[in-house]
N, C-alpha and C positions, 0 to 999 in steps of 0.2 A: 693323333695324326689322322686328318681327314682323306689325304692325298700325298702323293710325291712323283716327282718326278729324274729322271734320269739320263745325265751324259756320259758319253764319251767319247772326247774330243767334239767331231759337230754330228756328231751321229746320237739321236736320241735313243735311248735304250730299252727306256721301259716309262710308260706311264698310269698313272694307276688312280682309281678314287676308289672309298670306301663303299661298300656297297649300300652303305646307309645316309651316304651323302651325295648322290649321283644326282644329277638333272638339277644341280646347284650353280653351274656356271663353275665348280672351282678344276674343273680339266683345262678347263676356254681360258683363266686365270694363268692355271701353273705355264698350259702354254704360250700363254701372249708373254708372259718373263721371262721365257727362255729366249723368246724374237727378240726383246732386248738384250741381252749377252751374247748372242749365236747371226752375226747378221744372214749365215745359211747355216742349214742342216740339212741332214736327214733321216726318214725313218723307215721299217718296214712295216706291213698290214696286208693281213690276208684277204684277197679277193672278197671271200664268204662272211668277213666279219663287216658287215656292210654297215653297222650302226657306226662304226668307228670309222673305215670308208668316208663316209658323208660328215661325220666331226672334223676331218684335217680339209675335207673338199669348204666346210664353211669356213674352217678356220685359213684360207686363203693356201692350204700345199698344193701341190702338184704333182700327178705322177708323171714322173722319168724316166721309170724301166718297169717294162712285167716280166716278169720269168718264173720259174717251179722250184718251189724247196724239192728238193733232190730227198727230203728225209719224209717229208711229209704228201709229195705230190702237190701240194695246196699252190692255188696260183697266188703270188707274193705280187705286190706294188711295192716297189721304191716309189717314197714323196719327197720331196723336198720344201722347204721353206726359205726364199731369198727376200731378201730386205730393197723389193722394188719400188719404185715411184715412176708415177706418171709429172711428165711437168707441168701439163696442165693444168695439174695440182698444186706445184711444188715451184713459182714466177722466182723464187729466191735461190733456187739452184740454175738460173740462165745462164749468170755468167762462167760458173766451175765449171757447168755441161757444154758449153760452147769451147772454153778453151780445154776441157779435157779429150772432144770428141778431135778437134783440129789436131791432137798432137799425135793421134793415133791414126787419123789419114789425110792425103795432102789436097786438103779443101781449107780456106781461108778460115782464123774462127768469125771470123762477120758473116761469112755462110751462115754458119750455124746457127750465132746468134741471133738473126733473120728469122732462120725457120723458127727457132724454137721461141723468139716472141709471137710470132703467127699461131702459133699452136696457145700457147696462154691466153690469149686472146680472145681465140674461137673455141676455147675447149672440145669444141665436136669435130669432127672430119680430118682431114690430110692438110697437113704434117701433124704428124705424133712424136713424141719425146719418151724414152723410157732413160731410167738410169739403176743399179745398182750399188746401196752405200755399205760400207763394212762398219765396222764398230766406234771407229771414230770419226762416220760420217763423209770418208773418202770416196770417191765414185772408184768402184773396181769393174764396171761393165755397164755397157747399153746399146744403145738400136736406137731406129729409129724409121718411122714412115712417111716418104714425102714422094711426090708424082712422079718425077723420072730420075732414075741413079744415074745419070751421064752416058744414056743408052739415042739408038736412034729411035727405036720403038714404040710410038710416044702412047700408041696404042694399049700397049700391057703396061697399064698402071691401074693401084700404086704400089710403088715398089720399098719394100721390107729392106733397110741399109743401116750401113754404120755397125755393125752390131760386132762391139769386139769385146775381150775378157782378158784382164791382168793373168798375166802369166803363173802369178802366187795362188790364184783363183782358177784357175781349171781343173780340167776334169773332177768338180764338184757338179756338174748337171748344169751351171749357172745359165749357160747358152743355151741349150734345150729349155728352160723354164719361161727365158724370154723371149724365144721362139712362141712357145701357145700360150703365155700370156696375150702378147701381142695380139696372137691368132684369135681370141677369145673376144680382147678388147676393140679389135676391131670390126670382129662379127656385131657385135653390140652394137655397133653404132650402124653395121647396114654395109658394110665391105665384106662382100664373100669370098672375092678371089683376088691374091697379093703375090707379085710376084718380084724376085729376087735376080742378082744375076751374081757370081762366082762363081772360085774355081775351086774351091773345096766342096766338091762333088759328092762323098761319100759321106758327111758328115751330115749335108743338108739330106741326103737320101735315106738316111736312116732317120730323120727328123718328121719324114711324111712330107717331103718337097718332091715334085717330079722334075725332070728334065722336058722341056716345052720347045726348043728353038735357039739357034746360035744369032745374037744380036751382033749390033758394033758400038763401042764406046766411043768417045770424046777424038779419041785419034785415030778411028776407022780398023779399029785393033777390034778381032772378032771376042767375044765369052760364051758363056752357056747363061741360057738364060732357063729359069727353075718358075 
């Protein structure tokens, strides 16, 4: 045995390689087969253990929580790993992401499917497509970046929307993860500042969103705009 690695449920446990087989790719192995069986998990890793750190940061995780082992003092990262796509990437999931994002808000799916051809398209800039698949390729979550959410403001753009999660699929980090992905993928392309508008306040605020300005949408109905 060179290596092994370890579940339970979507929580990784323990992973290991030989110490005479290290710097071999077979960690980068064990863990990309677990992203096939696991469309998320998660794992813990100590701040200090920075070689390992920097293996889940290339191996695409994300951290979702810091906090302190209580036994050990050590500063702990929760990572996660979700099974994202961009559509830019992905012209063959237009149509499931069109009619899956239309059923979860009341926007026409030929909205959708609009932006989200623009986006395959252009691969670079606004509108963006993310989605999330579970194991047998079902969308269970996404988002999405396009110039104005049905705000007056046409000025604070672009704006971070769309972004919901199956109910079976919460509180697994899934929304926080494509929160800074997003945040990440669109620094990269040269968008530094993305703003959002809702009323689930305390979720986006513990997320690293601020409160900016009360807009008005579509019906002269005010929000918070983040």
């Amino acid at each position: 045995v060179q290596g092994f690695v370890g579940m339970q449920d979507d929580y990784l446990a323990g992973i290991f390689v030989d110490q005479n087989h290290r710097s071999m790719g077979i960690g980068r192995q064990l863990l990309d087969y677990i992203k096939t069986i696991h469309p998320t998990f998660t794992l813990n890793v100590y701040q200090r253990n920075t070689h390992a750190v920097e293996f889940y940061r290339r191996a695409g995780l994300s951290v979702i929580e810091e906090s302190v082992d209580e036994d050990t003092g050590e500063t702990d990262y929760t990572k996660a790993w979700i099974n994202l796509k961009m559509l830019r990437e992905h012209p063959e999931l237009t149509e499931r992401a069109a009619l899956w994002f239309s059923s979860k808000w009341d926007v026409p799916e030929e909205a959708y499917r609009e932006s989200i051809c623009q986006c395959t398209a252009q691969k670079t800039g606004v509108p963006q497509w993310y989605v999330v698949l579970d194991n047998e390729q079902n969308i269970v979550a996404g988002a999405g970046v396009i110039e104005n959410d049905f705000h007056d403001r046409k000025d604070l753009s672009p704006n971070l929307c769309a972004l919901f999660v199956e109910q079976a699929y919460r509180n697994q980090g899934i929304a926080r993860h494509i929160l800074d992905f997003v945040k990440r993928d669109m620094g990269n392309m040269g968008v530094q500042q993305l703003y959002l508008v809702t009323d689930h306040t305390e979720f986006y605020e513990k997320c690293g969103w601020s409160f900016l300005t009360m807009v008005n949408d579509a019906n002269g109905c005010p929000e918070r705009m983040y």
